[in-house]
ZAKESE-567602 format. One record per residue: x, y, z of N, C-alpha, C, O in turn; residue in one letter. Coordinates in steps of 0.05 Angstrom, whole numbers, plus 5000, padded with zeros to 4 digits. Layout:
XYZXYZXYZXYZa;...
end
This chain:
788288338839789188128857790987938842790487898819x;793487778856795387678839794087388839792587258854x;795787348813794087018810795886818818798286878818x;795186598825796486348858798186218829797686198805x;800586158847802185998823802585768841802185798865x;803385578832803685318838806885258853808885218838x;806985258875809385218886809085188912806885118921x;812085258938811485288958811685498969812785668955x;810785578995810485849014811085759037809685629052x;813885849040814585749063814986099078815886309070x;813185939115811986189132813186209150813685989158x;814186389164815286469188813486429203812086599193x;811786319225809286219235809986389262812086359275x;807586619269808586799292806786639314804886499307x;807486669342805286519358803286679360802986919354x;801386469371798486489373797186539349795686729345x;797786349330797086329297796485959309798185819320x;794485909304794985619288795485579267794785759252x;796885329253796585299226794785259207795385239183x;792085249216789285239198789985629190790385729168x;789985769216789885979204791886179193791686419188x;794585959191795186189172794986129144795686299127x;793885799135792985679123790885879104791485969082x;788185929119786086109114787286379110785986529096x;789786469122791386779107792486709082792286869063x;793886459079794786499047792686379036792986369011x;791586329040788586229013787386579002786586578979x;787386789014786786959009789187138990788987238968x;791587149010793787308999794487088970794487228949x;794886838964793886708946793686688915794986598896x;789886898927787886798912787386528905786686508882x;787386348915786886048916785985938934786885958957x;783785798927782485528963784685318960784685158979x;786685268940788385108942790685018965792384838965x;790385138975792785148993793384989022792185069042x;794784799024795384599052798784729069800784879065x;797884579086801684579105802484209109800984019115x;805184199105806884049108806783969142809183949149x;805283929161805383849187805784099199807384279194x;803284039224802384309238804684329265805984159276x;804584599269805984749288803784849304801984989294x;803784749337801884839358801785239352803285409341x;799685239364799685599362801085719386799585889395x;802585689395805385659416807585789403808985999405x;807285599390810485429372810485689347808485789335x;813385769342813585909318815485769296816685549298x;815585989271818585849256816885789225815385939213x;817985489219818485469189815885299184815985069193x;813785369172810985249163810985219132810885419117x;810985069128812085009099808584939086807384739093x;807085149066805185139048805485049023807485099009x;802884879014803784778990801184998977799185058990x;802085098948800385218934799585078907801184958892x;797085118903795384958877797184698875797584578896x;798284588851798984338843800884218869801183978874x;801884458881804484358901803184248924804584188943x;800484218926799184108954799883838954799983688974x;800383758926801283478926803883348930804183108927x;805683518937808183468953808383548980810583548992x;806383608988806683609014805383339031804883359055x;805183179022804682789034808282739039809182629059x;809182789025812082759018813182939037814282819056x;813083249037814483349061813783239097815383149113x;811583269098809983179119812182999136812583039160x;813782779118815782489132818582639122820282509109x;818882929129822282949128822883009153820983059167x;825683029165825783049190825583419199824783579182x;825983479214825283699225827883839246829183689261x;828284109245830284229272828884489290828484719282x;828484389310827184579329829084619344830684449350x;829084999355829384999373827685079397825685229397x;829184909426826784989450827585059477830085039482x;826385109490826585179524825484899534823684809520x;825984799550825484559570825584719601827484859609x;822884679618822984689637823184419653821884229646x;825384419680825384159687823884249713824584469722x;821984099727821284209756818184199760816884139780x;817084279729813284189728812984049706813984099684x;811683899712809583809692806583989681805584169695x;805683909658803183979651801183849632801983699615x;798483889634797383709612797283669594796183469584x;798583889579799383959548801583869547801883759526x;803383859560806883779551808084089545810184119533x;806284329555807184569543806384729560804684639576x;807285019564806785289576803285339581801885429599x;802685209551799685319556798085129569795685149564x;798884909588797284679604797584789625799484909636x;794884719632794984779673798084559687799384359681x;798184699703801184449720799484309730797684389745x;799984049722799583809732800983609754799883409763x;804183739761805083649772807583799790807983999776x;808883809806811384019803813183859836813183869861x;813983789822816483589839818683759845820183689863x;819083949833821784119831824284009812824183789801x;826384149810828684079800831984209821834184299817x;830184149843832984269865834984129859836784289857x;835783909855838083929858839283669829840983499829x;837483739809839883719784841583799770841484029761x;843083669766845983779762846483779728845483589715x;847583919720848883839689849583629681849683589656x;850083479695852683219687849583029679849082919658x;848083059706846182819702843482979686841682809684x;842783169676841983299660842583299633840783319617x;845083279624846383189598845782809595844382739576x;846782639612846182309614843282259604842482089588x;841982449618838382399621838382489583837582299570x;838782669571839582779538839682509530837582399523x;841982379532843982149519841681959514841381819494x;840181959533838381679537835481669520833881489515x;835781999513832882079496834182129472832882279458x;837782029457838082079429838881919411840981799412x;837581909395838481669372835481559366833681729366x;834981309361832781119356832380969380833680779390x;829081179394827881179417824481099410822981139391x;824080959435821080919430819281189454819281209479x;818081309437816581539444813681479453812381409433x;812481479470809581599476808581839467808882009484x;807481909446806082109437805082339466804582239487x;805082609463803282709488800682649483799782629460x;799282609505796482579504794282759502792082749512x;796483039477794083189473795083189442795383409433x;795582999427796582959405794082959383791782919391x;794382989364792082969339791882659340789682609330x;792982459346792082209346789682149352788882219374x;787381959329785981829342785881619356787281419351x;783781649378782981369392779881369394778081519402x;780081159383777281009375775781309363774081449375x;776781349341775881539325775081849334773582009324x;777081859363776382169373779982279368782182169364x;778882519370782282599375783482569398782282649417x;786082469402787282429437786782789454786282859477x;786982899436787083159456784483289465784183449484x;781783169445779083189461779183039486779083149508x;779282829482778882619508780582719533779882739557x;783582779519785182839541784483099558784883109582x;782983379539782483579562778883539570777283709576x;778583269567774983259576777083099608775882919618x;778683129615778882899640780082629633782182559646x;779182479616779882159608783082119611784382289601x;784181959621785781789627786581709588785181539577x;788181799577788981729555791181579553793081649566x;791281369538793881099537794681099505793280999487x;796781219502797981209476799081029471799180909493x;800580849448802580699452804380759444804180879422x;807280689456809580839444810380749413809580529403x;812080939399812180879371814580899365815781029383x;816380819344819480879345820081059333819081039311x;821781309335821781579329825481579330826881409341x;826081749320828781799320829982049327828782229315x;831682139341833182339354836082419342838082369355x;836082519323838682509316841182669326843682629322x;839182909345841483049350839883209377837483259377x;841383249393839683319423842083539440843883459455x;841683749434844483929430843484159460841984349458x;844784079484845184339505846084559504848284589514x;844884779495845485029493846885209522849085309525x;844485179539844585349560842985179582841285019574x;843785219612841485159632841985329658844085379670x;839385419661838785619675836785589702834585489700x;837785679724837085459739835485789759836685999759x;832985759772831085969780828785809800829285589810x;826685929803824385859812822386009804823086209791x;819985969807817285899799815385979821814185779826x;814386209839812886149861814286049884812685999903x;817085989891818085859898818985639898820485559916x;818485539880819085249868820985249851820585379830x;824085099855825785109840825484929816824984689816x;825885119794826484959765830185019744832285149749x;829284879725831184909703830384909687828484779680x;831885119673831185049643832785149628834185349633x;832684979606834584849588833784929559831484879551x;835485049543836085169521837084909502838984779508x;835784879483835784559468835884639441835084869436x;836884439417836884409395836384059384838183889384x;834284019377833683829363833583739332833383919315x;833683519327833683489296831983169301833382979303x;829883139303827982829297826582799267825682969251x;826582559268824782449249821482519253820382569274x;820582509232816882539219815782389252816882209266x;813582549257811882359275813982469303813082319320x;815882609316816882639339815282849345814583049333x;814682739371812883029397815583159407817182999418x;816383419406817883549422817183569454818583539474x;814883629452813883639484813583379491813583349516x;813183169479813982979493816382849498816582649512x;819082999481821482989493822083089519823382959536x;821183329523820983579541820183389579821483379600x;817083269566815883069587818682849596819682839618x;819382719576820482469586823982539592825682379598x;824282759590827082899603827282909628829082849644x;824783009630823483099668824082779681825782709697x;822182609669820982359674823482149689823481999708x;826482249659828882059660829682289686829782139706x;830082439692831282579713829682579745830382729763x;827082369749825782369769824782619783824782689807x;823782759754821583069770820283059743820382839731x;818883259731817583289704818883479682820783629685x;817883459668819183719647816383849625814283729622x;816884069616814584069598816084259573818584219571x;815184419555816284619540814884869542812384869544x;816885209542816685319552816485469524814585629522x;818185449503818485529481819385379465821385239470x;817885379438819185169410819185429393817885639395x;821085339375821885459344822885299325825285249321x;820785209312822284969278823285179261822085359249x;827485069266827785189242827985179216828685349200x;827284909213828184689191825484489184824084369200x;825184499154822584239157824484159128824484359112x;825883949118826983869100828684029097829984129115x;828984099061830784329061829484599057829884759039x;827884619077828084839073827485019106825484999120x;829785159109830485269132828885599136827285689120x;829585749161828286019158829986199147829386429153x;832086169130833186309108831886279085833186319065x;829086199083826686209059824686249064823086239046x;823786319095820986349105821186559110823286659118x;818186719103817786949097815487029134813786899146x;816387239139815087229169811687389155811487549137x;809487269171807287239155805687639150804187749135x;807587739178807388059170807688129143805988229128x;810488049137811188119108809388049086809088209068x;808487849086806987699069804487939061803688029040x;803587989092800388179093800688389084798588509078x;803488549080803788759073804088759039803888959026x;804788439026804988549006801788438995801388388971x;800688419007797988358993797288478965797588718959x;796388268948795888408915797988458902798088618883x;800488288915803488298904802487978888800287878889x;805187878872804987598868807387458899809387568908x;806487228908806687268935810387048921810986988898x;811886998945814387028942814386628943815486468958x;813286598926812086228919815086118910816386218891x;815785938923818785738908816585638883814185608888x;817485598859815885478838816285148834818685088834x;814885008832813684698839817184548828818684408842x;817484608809820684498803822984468821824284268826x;823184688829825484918847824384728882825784608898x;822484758882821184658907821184358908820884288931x;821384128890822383968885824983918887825683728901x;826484048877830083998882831384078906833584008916x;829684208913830484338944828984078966830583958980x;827284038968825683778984826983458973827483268988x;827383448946828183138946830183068933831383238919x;831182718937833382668911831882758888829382798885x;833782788872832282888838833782698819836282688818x;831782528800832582388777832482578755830782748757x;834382568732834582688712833282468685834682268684x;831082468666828982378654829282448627828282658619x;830882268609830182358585827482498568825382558578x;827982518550824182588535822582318539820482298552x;824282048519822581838521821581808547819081778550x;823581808570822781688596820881928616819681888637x;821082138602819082368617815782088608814081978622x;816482088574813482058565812481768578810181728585x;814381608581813181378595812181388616810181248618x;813081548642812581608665809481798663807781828680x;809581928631807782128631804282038626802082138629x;805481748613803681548612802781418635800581318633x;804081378664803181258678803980998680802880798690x;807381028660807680658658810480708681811080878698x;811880468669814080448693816280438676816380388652x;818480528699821480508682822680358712821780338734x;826080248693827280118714827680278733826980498725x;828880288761829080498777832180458771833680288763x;832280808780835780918779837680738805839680598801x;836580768825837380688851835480428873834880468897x;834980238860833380108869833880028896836179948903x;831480038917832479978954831780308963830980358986x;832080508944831480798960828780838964826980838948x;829080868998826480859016824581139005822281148997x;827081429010825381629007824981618972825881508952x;822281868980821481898940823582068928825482168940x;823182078906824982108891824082298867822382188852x;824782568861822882868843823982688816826282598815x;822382658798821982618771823282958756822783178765x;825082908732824883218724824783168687826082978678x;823783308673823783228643826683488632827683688643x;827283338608830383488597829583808603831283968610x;825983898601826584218599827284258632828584468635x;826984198645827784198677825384218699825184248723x;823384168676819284138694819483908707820983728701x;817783918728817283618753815283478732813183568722x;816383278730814583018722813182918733810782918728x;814382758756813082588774814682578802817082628801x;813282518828814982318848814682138847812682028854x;817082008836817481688845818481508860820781538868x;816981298867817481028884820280828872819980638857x;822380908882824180688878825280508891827680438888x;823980408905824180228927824779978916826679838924x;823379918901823079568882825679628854826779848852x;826279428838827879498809826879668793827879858780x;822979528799821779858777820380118793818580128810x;821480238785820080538783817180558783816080508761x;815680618804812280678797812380938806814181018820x;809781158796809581398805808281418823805981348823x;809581548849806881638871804881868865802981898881x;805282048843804182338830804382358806806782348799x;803082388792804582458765803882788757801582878755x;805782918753805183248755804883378723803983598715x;805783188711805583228674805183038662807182898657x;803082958656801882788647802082788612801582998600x;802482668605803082578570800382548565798482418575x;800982778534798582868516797882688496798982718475x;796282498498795882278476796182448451795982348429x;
end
């Protein structure tokens, strides 16, 4: 059995996988209980599931807040209680007679820096339950909206049919949001700005930072090479690819390696920042927000 190296595993996530379990498949393919994901993908939803392995579980707090590119299907015409395919319809107003013009406007109004309502079957707690217990026991769930960002809200295709008789649309989409955005609750409040409902019919993340599905491995492949060493970015490499990267002399590896502080390179930078020592190993992620430098991780720690 091959032994778990410390890096990332980024997954082609097939549906009807949650991410606990494909979580529980590479802990095995592996050999390690070490192993987390970078923010879950519904078991719906396919695409780019980004695993952290052994030491690398600790950059994934850090991936978790990069932005993200999905693509999706938008149905305009029902609503549902999930915000998705797999909710009973909750609502279905139709979409007879929207047009492109005001179908694109209704886009405009959901892109840039927007305040979002979470769906109300979201992992959020309220009052220490999850919103999506309460929400499929019946309960009336009240989220509050949060500010999320849209950076890019891109019309592919719209396709216009029915349902049972019930005329819908739907709409072929490309998104790019910030950490913390519900797609399906873009999906919802598309319907909402266009006065019928919307839900999602299909998602695919192709993007979680940098790293796109030109590095995700589809999780077939993975199973097939079982008792291979599995196809791990190594903790460095997976660093330079996810963040800015400071270059760290020896002294300044060892200070950092101590746990002390150095001035920061770029002081005011919000995101973290990969630590690297002269041989090209991850040191630390650091906080450069203030003049000095503190570590949020330290990954090589200095040998008294």
């Amino acid at each position: 059995m091959s032994a778990s190296v410390d890096g990332l595993l980024v997954v082609d996530k097939p549906s009807d996988w949650t991410s606990h379990d494909v979580v529980a498949r590479a802990r095995r393919l592996c050999s390690t209980r070490k192993v987390g994901h970078a923010g879950t993908l519904d078991p719906m939803a396919t695409g780019v599931l980004v695993l952290g392995v052994g030491r690398a579980t600790k950059l994934l707090t850090f991936l978790v807040g990069a932005d993200k590119d999905y693509d999706a299907t938008i149905r305009l015409g029902q609503g549902t209680l999930t915000d998705d395919a797999e909710g009973e319809v909750t609502s279905a107003p139709g979409a007879k007679d929207l047009t492109d013009a005001a179908i694109a406007a209704a886009v405009a109004t959901l892109t840039g820096d927007i305040e979002q309502v979470p769906s109300a079957v979201s992992a959020i707690k309220v009052k220490g339950e999850r919103s999506y217990h309460r929400a499929r026991a019946g309960e009336a769930v009240d989220l509050p909206a949060r500010p999320v960002t849209v950076s890019r809200f891109d019309v592919h295709d719209v396709r216009r049919g029915d349902v049972d008789g019930l005329p819908v649309v739907d709409v072929d989409v490309t998104v790019t949001v910030s950490s913390g955005t519900y797609v399906r609750a873009l999906a919802r409040d598309l319907g909402g700005a266009l006065g019928s409902a919307g839900h999602l019919t299909a998602l695919r993340r192709t993007r979680v930072g940098g790293f796109g599905l030109d590095v995700a491995h589809p999780l077939a492949e993975l199973e097939a090479r079982q008792g291979e060493t599995m196809p791990v970015v190594p903790l460095a490499d997976a660093a330079r690819a996810g963040f800015a990267a400071r270059e760290l002399s020896a002294d300044e590896a060892r200070t950092i390696g101590y746990g002390q502080r150095l001035p920061s390179a770029e002081p005011g930078r919000t995101e973290p920042v990969a630590a690297f020592g002269p041989d090209g190993s991850l040191v630390a992620m650091l906080d450069e927000s203030r003049p000095t430098a503190r570590s949020h991780v330290v990954f090589a720690p200095a040998s008294s």
